[in-house]
Backbone as CSV, one residue per row, in Angstrom:
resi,resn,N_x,N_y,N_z,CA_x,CA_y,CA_z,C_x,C_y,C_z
1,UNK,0.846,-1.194,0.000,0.000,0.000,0.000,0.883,1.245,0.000
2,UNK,0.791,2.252,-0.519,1.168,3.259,-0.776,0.394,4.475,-0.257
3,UNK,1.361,5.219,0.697,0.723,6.413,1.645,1.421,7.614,1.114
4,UNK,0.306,8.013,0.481,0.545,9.382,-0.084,0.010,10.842,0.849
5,UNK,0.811,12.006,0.318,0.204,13.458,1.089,1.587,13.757,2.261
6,UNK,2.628,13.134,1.633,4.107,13.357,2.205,4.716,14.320,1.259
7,UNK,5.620,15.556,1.705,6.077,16.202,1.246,7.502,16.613,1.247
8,UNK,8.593,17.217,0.749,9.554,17.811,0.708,9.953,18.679,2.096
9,UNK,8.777,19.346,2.208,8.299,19.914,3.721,8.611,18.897,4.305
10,UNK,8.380,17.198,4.944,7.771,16.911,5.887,9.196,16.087,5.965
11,UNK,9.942,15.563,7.085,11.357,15.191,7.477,11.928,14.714,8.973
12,UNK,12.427,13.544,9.034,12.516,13.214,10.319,14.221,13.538,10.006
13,UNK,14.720,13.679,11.651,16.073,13.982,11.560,16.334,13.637,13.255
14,UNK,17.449,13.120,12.643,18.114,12.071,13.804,19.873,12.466,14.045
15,UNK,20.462,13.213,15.532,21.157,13.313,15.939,21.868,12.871,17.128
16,UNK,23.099,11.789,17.233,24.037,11.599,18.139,24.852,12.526,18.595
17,UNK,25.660,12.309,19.453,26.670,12.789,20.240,27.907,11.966,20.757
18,UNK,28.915,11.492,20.164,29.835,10.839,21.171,31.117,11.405,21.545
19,UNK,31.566,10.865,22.839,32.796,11.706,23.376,33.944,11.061,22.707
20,UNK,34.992,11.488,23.450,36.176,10.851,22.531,36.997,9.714,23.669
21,UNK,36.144,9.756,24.682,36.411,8.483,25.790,37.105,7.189,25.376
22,UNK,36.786,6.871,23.999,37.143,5.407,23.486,37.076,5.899,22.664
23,UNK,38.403,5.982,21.502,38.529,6.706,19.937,37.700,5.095,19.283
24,UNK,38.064,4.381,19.637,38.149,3.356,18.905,36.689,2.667,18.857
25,UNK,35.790,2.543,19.827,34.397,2.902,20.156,33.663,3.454,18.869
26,UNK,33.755,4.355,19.211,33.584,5.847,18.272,33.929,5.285,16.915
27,UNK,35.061,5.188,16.387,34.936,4.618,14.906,34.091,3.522,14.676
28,UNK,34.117,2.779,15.498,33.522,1.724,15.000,31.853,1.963,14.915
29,UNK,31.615,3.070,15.859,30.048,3.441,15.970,29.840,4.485,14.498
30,UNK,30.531,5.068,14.051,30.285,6.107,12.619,30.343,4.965,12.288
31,UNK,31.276,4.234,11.439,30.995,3.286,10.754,29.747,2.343,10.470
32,UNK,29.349,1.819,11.748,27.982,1.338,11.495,26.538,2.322,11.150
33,UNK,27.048,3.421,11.474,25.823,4.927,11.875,26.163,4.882,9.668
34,UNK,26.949,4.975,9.230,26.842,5.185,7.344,26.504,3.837,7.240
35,UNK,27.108,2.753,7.334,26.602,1.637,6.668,25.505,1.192,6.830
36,UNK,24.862,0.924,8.355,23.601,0.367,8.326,22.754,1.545,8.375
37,UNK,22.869,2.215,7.551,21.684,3.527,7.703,21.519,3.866,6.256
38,UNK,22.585,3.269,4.766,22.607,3.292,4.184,22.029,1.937,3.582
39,UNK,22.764,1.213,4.175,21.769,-0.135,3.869,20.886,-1.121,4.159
40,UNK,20.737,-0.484,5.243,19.346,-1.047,5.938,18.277,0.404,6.407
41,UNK,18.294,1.089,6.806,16.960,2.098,7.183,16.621,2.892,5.768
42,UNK,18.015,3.503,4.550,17.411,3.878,3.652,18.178,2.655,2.254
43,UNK,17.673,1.436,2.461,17.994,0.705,2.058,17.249,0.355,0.877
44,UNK,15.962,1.238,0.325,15.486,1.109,-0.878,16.247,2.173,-1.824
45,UNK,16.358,3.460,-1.071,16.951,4.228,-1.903,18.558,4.077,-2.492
46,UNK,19.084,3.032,-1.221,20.603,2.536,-1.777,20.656,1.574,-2.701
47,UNK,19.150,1.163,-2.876,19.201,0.041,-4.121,18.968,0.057,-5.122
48,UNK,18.060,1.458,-5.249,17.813,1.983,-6.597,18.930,2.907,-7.087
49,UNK,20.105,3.280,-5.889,21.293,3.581,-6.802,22.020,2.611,-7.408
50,UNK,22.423,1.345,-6.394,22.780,0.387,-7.040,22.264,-0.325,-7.805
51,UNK,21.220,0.102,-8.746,20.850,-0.569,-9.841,20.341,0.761,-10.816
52,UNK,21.333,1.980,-10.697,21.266,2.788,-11.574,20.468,3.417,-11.896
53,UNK,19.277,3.589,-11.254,18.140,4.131,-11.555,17.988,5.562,-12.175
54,UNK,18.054,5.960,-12.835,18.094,7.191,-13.795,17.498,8.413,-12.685
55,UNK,16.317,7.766,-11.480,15.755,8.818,-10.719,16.615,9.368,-10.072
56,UNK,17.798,8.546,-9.518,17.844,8.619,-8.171,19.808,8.933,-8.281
57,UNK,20.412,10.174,-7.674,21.485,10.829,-8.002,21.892,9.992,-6.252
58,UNK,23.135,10.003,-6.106,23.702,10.076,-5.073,25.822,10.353,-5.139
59,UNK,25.940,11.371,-3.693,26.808,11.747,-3.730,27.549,11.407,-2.393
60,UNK,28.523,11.746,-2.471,29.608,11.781,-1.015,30.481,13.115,-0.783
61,UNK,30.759,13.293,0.453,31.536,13.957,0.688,32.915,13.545,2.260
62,UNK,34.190,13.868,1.793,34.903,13.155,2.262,35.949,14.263,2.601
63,UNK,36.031,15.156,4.262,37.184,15.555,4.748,37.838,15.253,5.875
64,UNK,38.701,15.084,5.494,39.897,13.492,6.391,40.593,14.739,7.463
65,UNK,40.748,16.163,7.511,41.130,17.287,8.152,40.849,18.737,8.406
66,UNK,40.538,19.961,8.560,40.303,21.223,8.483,40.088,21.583,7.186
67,UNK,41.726,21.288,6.743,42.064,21.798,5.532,41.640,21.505,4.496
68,UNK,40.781,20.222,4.310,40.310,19.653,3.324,39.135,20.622,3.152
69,UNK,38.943,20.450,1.498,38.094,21.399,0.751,36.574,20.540,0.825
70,UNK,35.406,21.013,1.456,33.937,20.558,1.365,33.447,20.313,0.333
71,UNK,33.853,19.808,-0.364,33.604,18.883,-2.156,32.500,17.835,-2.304
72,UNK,31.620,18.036,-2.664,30.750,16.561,-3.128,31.232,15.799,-4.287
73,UNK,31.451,14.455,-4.529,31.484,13.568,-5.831,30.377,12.626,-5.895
74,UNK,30.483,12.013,-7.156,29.460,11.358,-6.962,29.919,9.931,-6.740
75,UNK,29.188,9.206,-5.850,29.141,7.919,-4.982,29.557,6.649,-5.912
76,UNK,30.160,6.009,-5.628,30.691,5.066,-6.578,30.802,4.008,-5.129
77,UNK,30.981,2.680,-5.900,31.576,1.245,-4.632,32.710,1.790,-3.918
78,UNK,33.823,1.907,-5.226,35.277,2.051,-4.411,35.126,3.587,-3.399
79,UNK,34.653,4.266,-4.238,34.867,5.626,-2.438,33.663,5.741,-1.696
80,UNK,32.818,4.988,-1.854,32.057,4.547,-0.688,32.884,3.551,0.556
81,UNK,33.397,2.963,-0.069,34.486,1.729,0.689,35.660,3.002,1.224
82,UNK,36.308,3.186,0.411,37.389,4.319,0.795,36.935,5.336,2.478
83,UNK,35.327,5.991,1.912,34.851,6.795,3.032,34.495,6.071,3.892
84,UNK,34.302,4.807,4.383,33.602,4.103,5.317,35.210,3.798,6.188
85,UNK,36.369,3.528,5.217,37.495,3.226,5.979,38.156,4.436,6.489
86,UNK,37.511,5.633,6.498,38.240,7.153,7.123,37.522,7.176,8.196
87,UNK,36.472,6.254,8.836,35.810,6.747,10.159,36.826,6.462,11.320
88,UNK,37.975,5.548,11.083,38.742,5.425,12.175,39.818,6.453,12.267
89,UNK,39.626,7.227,11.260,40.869,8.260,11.438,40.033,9.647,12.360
90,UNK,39.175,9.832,12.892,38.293,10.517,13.103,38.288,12.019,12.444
91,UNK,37.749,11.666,11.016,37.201,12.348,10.284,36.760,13.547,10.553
92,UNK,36.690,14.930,9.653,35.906,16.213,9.860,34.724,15.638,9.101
93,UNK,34.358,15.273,7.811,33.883,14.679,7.839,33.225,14.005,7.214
94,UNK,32.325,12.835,7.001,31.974,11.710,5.925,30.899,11.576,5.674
95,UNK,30.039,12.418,4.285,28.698,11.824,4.258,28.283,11.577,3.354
96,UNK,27.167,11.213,2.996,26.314,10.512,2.089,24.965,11.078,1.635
97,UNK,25.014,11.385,0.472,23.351,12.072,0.431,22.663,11.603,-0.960
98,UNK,21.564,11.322,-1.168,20.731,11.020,-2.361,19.412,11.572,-2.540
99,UNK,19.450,11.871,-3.533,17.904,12.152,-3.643,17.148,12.162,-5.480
100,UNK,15.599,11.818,-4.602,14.770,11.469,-5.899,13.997,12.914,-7.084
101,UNK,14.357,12.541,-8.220,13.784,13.338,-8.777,12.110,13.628,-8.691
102,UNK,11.554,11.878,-8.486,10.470,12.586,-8.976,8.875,12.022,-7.569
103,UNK,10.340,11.990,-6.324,10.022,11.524,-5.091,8.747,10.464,-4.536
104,UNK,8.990,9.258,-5.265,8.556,8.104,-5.308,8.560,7.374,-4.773
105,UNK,9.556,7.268,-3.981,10.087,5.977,-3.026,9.567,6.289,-1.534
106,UNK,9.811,5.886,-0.386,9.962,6.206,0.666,10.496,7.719,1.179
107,UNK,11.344,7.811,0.431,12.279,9.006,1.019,12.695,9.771,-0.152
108,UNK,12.334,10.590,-0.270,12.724,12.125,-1.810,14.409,12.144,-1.798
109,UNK,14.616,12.532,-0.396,15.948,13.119,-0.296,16.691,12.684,1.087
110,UNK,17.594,11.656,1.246,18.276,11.526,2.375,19.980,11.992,2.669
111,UNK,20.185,12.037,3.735,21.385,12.480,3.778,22.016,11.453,5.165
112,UNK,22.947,10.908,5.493,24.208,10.274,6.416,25.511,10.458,6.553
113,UNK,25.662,11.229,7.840,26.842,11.968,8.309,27.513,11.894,9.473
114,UNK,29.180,11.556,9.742,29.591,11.797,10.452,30.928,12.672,10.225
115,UNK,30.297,14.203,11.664,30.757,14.829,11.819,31.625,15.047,13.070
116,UNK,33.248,15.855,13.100,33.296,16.070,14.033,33.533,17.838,14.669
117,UNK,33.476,17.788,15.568,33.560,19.474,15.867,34.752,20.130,15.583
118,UNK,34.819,21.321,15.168,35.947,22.034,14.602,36.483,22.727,15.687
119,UNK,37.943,23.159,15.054,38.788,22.943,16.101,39.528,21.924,17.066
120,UNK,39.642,21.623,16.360,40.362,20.106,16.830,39.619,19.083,17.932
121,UNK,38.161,19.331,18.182,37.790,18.626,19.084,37.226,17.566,18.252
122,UNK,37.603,16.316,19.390,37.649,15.022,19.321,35.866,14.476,19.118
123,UNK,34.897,15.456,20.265,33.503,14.618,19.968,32.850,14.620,18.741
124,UNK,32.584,13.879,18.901,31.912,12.927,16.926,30.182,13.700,16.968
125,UNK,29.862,13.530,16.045,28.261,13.622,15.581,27.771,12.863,14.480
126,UNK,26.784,12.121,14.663,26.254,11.207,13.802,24.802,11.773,13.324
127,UNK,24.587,12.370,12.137,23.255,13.136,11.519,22.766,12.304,10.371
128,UNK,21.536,12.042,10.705,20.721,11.542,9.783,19.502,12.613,9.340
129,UNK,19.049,13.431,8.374,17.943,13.377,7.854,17.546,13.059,6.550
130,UNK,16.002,13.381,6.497,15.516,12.257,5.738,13.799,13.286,4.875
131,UNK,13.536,13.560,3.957,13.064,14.035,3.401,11.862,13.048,2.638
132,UNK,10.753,12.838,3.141,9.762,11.845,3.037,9.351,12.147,1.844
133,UNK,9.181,10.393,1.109,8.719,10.737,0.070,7.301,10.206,-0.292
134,UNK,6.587,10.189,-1.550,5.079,9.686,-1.723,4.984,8.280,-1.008
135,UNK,6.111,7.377,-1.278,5.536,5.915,-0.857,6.113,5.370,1.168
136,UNK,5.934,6.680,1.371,6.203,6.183,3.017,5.442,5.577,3.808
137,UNK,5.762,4.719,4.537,4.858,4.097,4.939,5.052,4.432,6.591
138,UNK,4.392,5.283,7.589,4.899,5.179,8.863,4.260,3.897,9.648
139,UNK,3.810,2.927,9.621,3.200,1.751,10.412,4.784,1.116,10.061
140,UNK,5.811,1.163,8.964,7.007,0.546,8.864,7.922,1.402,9.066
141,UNK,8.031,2.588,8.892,9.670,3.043,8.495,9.510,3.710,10.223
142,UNK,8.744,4.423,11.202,9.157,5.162,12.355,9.666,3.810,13.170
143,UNK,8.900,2.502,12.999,10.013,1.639,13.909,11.171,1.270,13.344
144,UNK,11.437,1.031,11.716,12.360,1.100,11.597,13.722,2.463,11.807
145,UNK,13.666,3.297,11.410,14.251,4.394,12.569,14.554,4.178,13.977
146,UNK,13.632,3.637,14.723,14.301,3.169,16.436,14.873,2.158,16.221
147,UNK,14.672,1.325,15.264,15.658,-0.309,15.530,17.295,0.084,14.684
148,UNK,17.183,1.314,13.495,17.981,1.686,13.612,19.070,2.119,14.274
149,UNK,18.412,3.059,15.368,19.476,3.446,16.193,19.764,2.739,17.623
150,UNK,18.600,1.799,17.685,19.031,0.783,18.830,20.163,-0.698,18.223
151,UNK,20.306,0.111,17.227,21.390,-1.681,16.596,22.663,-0.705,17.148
152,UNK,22.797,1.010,16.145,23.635,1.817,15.957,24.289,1.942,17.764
153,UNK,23.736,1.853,18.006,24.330,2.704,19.425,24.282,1.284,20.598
154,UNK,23.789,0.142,20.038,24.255,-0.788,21.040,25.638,-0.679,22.286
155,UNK,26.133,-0.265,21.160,27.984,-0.489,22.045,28.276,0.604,21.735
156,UNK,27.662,2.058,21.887,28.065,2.847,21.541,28.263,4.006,22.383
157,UNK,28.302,3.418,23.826,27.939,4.248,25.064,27.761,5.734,24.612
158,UNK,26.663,6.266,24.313,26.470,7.608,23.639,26.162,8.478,25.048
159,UNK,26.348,9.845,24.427,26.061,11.041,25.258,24.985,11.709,25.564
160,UNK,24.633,11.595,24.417,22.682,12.055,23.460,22.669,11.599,22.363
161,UNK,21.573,11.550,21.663,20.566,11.500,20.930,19.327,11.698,20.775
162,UNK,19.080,12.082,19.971,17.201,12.668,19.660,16.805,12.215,18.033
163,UNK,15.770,11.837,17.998,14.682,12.128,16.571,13.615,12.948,16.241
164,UNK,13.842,13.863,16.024,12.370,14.693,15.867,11.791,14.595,14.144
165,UNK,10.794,14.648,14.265,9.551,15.364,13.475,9.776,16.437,12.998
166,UNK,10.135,16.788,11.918,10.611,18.247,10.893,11.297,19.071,11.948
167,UNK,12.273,18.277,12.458,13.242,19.087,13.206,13.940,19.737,12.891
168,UNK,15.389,19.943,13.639,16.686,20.964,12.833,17.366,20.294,12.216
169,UNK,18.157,21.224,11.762,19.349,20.520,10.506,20.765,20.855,10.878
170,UNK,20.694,20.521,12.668,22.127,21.101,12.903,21.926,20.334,14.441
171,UNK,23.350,20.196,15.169,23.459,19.572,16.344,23.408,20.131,17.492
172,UNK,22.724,21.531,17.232,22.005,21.890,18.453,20.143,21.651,18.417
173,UNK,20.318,21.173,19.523,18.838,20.775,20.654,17.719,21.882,20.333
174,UNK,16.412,22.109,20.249,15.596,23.025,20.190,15.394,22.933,21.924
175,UNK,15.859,22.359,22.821,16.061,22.897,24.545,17.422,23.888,24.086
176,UNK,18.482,23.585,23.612,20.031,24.540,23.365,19.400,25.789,22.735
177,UNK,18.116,26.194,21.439,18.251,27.259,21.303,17.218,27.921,22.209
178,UNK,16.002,27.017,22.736,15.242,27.733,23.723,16.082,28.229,25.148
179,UNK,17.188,27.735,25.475,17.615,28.176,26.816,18.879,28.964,26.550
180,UNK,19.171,29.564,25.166,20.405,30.268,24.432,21.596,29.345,24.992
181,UNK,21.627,28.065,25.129,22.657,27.230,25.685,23.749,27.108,24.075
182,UNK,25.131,27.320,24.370,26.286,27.041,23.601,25.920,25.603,23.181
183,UNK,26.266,25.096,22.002,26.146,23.686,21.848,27.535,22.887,21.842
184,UNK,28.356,23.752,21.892,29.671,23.149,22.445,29.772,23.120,23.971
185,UNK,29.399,24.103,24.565,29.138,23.408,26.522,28.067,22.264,26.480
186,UNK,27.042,22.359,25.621,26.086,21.492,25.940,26.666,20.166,25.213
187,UNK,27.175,20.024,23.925,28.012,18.646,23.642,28.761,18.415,24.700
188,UNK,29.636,19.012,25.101,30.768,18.821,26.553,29.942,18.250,27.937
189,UNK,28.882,19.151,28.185,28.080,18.069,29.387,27.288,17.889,29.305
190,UNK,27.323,16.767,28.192,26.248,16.036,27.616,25.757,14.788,29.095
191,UNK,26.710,14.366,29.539,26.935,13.510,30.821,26.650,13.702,31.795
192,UNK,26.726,15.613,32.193,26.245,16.125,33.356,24.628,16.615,33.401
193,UNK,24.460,17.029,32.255,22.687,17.436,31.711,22.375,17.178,30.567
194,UNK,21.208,16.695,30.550,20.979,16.079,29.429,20.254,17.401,28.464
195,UNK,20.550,16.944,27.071,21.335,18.331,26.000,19.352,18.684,25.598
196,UNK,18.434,17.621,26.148,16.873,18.479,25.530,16.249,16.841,25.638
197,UNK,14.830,16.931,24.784,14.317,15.612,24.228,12.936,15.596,23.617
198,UNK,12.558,15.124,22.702,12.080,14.831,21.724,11.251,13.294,21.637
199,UNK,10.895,12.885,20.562,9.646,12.137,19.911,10.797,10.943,20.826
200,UNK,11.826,11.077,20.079,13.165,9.779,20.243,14.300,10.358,21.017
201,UNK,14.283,9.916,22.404,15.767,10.320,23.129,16.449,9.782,23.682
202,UNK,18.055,9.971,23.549,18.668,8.885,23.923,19.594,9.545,25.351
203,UNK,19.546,8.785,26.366,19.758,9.249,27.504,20.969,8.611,28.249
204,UNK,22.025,9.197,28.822,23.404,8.453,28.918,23.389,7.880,30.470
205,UNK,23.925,6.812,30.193,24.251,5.675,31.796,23.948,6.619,32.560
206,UNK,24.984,7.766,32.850,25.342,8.825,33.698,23.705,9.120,34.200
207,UNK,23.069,9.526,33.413,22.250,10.376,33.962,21.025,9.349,34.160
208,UNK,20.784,8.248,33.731,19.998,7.254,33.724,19.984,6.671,35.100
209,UNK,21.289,6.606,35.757,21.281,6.509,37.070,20.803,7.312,37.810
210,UNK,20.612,8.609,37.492,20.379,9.895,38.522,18.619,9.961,38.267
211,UNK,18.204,9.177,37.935,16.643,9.313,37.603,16.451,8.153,37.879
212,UNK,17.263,7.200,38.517,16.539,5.726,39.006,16.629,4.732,38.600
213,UNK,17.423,5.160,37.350,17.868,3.624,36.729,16.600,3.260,35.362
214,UNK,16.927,2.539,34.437,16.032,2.175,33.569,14.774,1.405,34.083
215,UNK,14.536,0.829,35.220,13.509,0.035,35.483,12.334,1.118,35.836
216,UNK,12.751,1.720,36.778,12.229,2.840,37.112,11.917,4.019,35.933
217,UNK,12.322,4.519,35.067,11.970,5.139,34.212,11.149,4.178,33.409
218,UNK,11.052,2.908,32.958,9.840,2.416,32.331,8.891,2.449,33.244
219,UNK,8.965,2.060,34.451,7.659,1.836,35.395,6.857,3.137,35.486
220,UNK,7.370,4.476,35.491,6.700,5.761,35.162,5.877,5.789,33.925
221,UNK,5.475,4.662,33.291,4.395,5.403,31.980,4.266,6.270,31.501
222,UNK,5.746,6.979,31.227,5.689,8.517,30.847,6.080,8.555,29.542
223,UNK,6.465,7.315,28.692,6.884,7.313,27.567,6.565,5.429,26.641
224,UNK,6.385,5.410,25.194,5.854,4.165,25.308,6.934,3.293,25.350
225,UNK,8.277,3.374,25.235,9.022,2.250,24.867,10.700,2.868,25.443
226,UNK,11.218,1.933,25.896,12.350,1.802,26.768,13.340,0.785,26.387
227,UNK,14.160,1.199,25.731,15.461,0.363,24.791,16.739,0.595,25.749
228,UNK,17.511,-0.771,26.638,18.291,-0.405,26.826,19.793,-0.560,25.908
229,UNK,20.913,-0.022,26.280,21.664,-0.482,25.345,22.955,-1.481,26.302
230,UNK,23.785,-2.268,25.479,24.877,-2.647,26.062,25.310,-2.302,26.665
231,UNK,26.091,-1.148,26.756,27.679,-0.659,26.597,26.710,0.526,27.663
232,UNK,25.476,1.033,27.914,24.925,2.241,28.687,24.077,2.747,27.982
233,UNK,22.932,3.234,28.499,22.537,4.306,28.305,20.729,3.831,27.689
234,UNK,20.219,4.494,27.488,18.403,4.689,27.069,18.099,4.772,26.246
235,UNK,17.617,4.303,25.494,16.890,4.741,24.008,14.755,5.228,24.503
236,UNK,14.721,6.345,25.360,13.272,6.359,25.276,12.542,7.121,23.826
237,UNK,11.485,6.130,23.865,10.112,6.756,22.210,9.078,7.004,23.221
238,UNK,8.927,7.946,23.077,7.438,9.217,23.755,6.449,8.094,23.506
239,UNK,6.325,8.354,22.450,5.151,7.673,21.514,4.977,6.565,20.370
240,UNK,4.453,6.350,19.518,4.665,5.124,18.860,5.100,5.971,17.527
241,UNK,4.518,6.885,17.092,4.597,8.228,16.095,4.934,9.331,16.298
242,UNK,5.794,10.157,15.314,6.035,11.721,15.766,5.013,12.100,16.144
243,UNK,3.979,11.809,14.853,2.552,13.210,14.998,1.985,12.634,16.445
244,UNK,2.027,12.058,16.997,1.316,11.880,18.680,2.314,12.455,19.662
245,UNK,3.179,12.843,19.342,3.973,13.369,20.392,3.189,15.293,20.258
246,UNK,2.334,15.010,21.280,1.590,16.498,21.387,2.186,16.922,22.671
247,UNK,1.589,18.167,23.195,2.112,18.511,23.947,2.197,17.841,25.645
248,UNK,0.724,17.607,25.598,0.714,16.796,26.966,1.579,15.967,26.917
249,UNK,2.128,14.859,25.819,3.004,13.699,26.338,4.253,14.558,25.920
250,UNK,4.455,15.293,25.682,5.802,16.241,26.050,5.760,16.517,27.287
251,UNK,5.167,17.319,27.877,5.029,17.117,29.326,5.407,16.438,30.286
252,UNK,4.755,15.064,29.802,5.036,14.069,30.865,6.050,13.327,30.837
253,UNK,7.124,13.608,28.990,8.316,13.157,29.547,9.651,14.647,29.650
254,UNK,8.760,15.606,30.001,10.021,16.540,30.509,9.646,16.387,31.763
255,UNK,8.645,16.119,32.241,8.533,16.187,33.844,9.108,15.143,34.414
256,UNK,9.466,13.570,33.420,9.875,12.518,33.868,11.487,13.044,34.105
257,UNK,12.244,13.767,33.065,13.440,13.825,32.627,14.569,15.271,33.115
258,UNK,13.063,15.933,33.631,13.669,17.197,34.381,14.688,17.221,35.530
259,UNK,14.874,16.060,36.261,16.108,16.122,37.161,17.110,16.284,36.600
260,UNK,17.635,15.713,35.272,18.642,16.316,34.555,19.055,16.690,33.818
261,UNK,17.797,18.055,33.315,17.576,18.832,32.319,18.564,20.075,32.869
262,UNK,19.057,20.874,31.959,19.627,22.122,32.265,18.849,23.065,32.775
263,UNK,19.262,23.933,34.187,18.301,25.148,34.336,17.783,25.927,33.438
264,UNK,16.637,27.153,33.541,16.739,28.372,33.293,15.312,27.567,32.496
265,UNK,14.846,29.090,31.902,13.628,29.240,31.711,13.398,29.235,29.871
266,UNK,12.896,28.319,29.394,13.179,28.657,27.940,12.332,29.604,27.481
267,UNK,13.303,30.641,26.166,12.326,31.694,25.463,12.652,31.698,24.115
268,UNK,11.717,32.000,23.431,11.879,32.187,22.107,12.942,32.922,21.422
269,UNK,13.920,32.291,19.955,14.458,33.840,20.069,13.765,34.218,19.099
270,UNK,14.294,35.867,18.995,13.430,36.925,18.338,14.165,36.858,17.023
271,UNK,12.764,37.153,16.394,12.636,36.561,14.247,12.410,35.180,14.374
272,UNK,12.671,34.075,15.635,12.202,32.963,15.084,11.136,32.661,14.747
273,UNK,10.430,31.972,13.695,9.302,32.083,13.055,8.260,31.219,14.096
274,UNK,8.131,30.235,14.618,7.907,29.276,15.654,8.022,28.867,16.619
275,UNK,7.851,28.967,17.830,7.799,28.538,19.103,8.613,27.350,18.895
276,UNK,9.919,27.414,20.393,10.590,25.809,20.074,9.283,24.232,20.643
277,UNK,10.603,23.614,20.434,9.255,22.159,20.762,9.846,21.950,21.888
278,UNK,9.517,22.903,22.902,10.138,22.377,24.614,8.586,22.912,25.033
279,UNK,8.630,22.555,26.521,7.900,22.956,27.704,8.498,23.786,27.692
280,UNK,7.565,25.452,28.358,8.268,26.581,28.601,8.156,26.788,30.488
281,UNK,9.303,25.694,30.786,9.055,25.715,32.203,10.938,25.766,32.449
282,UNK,10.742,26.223,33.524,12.444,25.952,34.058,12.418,24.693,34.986
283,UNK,13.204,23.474,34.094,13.548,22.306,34.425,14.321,22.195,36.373
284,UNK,14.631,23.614,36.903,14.959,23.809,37.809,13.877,23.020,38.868
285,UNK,12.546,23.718,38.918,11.596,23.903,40.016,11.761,21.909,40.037
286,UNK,12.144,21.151,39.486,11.777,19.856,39.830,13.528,18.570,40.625
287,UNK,13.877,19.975,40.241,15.552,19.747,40.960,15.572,19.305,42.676
């Protein structure tokens, strides 16, 4: 069956965080974050490149340092292989993007990236978005997205993560621009406060303990589904769907998650066209 009334407009987008605690961790987690996201979550659209499909363009981009020039080529076996073997050098950075001319498939336009922060810092970022196309199906692809990132981050003792619903296109939090928080302090204590949260959030050992532990955060009914991982840390889903993540069950998982939310009071900034997607409460009063 085919679910149409998806648009160019309409886009899920999915962001990690890892420290540089275990370099070696870390590569091995980008690595799986391009491959199985390329060939398994947007694994129709990697097949209609690999079988040439006249619709469907795909490119790479590959900087191994600073200095390297932000160049797209287009995607071939051998520097797909080539870019998948630069995640252990920890990359500025490696991605992948395709998209449909005449947006048919599942997904119009996707993109898979790992980035790391400039200036010589070591923490990684793993960005997925995804540009829905006519034949999406959400009863299949939003769980596929969580089993995605519950394979991805098994052993991947992460810092954060989130999935939102026509979210941002950058690795700051809509809690980071509602509370004017730096997203380089907030990548940095990612461990000490947790960086916001969303439809999909991923919540670190650290702070998973300071809220009771995973048993205890499922036993609160404040969210539908509770993924733990190996290596640490939470994978909570609000809901079963973005579009049900309304405000009340926002609510009830910032009120679950507020012990180790960052202070202060979130506000809009000015010219932004939209109210962020937080509670406008200071995560304090529950401290």
């Amino acid at each position: 069956m085919t679910y149409y009334g998806y648009s160019e407009d309409e886009s899920l987008h999915a962001v990690v965080c890892l420290d540089p605690r275990d370099p070696a961790r870390v590569a091995r987690s980008s690595r799986a974050w391009l491959k199985q996201g390329w060939d398994g979550l947007f694994g129709e659209v990697s097949r209609a490149v690999a079988a040439k499909d006249p619709d469907v363009a795909a490119s790479l981009i590959v900087c191994a340092t600073e200095r390297d020039p932000i160049r797209a080529v287009r995607r071939s076996d051998d520097r797909w292989a080539a870019a998948l073997s630069k995640t252990h050098e920890n990359p500025v950075l490696v991605q992948v993007a395709a998209a449909t001319e005449e947006k048919t498939l599942s997904y119009a336009h996707v993109r898979l990236g790992v980035s790391r922060v400039l200036d010589n810092n070591p923490w990684a970022h793993l960005v997925t978005r995804a540009m829905l196309g006519t034949a999406f199906d959400p009863a299949v692809e939003y769980d596929r997205w969580v089993d995605f990132l519950a394979m991805v981050l098994a052993d991947a003792d992460p810092g954060y993560g989130e999935v939102s619903h026509d979210g941002g296109n950058d690795a700051s939090t809509e809690l980071d621009k509602a509370l004017r928080r730096d997203s380089d302090i907030s990548v940095e204590q990612s461990r000490q406060l947790l960086r916001g949260y969303s439809w999909v959030t991923v919540v670190p050992q650290e702070l998973v303990d300071r809220l009771g532990g995973a048993d205890v955060i499922e036993a609160s009914g404040a969210v539908a589904e509770v993924r733990r991982f190996r290596a640490g840390g939470v994978l909570l889903r609000a809901t079963r769907a973005p579009e049900e993540f309304d405000d009340e069950t926002m609510h009830r998982l910032f009120a679950l998650l507020a012990p180790v939310l960052p202070p202060g009071q979130p506000r809009d900034l000015p010219g932004w066209p939209t109210s962020h997607r937080v509670v406008y409460e200071d995560a304090s009063i529950y401290h």
